[in-house]
C-alpha positions in Angstrom: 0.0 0.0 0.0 1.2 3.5 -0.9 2.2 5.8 1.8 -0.6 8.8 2.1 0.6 12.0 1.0 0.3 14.8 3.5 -1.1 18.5 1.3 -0.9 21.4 3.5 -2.5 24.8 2.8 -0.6 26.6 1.5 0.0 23.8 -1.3 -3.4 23.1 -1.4 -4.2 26.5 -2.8 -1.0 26.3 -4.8 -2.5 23.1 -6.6 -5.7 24.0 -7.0 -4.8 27.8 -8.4 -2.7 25.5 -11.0 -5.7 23.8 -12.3 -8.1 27.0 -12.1 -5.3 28.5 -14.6 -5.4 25.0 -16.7 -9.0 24.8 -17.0 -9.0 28.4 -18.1 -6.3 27.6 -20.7 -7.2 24.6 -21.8 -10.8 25.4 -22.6 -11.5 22.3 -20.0 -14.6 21.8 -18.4 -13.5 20.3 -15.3 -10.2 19.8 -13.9 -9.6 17.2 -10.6 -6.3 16.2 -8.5 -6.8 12.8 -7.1 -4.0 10.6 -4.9 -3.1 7.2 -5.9 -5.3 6.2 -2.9 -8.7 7.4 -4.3 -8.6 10.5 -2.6 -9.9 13.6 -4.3 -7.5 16.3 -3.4 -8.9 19.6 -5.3 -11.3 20.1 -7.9 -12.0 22.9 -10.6 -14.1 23.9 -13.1 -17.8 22.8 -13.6 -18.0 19.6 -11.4 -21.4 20.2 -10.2 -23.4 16.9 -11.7 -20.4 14.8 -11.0 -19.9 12.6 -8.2 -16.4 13.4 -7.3 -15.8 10.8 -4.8 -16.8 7.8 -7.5 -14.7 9.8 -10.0 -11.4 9.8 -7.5 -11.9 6.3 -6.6 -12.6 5.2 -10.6 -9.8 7.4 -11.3 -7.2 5.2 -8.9 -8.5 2.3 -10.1 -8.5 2.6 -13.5 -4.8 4.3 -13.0 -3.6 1.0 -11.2 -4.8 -1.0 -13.9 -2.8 1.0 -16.5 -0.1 0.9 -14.2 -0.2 -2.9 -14.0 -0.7 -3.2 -18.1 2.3 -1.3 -18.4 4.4 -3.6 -16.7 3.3 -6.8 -18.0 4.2 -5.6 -21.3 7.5 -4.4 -19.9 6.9 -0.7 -19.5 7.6 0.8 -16.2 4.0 2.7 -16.5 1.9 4.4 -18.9 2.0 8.0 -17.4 -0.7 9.5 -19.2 -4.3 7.6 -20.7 -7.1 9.0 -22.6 -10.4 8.3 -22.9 -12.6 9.6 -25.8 -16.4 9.9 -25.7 -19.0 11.0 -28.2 -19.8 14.3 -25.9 -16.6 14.6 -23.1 -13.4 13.3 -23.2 -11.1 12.3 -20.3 -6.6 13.0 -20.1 -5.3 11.5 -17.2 -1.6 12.1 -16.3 0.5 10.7 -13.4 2.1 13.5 -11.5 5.1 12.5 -9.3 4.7 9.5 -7.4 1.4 10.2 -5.5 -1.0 12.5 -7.7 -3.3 12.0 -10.8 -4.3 15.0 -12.5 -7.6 14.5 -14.4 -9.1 16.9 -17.2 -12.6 16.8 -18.3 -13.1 18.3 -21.8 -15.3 18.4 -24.6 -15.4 19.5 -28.5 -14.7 23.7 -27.2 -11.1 21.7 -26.6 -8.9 19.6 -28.4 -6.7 17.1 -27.0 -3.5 18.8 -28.9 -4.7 22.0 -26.6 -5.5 20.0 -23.5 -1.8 18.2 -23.9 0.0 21.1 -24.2 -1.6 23.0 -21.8 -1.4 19.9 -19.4 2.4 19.6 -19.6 3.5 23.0 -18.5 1.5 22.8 -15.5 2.7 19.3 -14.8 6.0 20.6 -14.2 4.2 23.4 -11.7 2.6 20.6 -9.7 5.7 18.5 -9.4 7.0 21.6 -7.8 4.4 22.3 -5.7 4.8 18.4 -4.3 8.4 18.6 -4.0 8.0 21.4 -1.5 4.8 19.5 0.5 7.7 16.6 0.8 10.0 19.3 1.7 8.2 20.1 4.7 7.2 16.6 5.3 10.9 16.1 6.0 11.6 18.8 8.1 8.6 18.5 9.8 8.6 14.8 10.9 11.3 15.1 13.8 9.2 18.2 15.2 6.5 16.0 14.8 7.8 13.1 16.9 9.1 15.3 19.4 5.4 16.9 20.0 3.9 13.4 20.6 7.6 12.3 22.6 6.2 14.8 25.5 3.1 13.2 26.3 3.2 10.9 29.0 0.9 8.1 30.0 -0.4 10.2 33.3 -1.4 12.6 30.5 -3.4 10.3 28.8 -5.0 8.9 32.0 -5.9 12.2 33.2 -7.8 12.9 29.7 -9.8 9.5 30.0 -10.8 10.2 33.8 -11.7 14.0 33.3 -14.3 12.4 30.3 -16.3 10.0 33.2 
């Protein structure tokens, strides 16, 4: 199993004023981040209608499952799939390790536009989830430390102040 990425705010807002930008510039109609784990992370664009935690999870499924293709036919993944429909069409790109970006568009687009458009922001988002793991990094010994200075009279006095 994958280990769950951590998004903060600030990196949060940083992703999700990427894809604002992308659906904008890519004539998109909806634009979602979801983690490897089924997780919706941030969603633009017009995703009222759409059932965004289906969507994430079909997303990570269907993800795995081009992973897995990939390798049995000795690829180390197939990074980006598309799926064309008579009405909407869906890109899908791997971003880092963790992150599948996700762009719904339809005949105002072109997948030539949505491509293009998808790459330079890919490189924006691999930034933004550099510094998350950045601060993941420094964070985790300030972390440990925080729960290193609570002792097990603390937690006995929390249990008997609740009865």
């Amino acid at each position: 199993m994958s280990q769950q990425m951590v998004i903060y705010e600030e990196e949060h807002q940083k992703l999700t004023e990427i894809c604002e930008r992308l659906v904008r510039d890519a004539l998109a109609k909806a634009i979602f981040i979801v983690d490897k784990d089924g997780q919706l992370v941030t969603a633009t664009g017009e995703t009222g209608g759409i059932d965004t935690t289906g969507l994430a999870s079909l997303i990570a499924g269907a993800t795995a499952a081009t992973g897995s293709l990939a390798q049995m036919l000795g690829e180390e993944e197939f990074p980006v799939h598309f799926h064309e429909g008579s009405k909407k069409h869906v890109h899908v790109s791997v971003i880092g390790e963790t992150l599948i970006l996700v762009v719904i568009f339809d005949e105002r687009s072109s997948l030539g536009l949505v491509r293009l458009r998808v790459k330079r922001a890919h490189g924006q988002m691999k930034d933004v989830i550099a510094s998350v793991q950045q601060k993941v990094a420094e964070g985790s010994d300030e972390d440990m430390d925080l729960f290193g200075e609570i002792t097990d009279d603390d937690i006995d006095n929390l249990f008997n102040d609740a009865f």
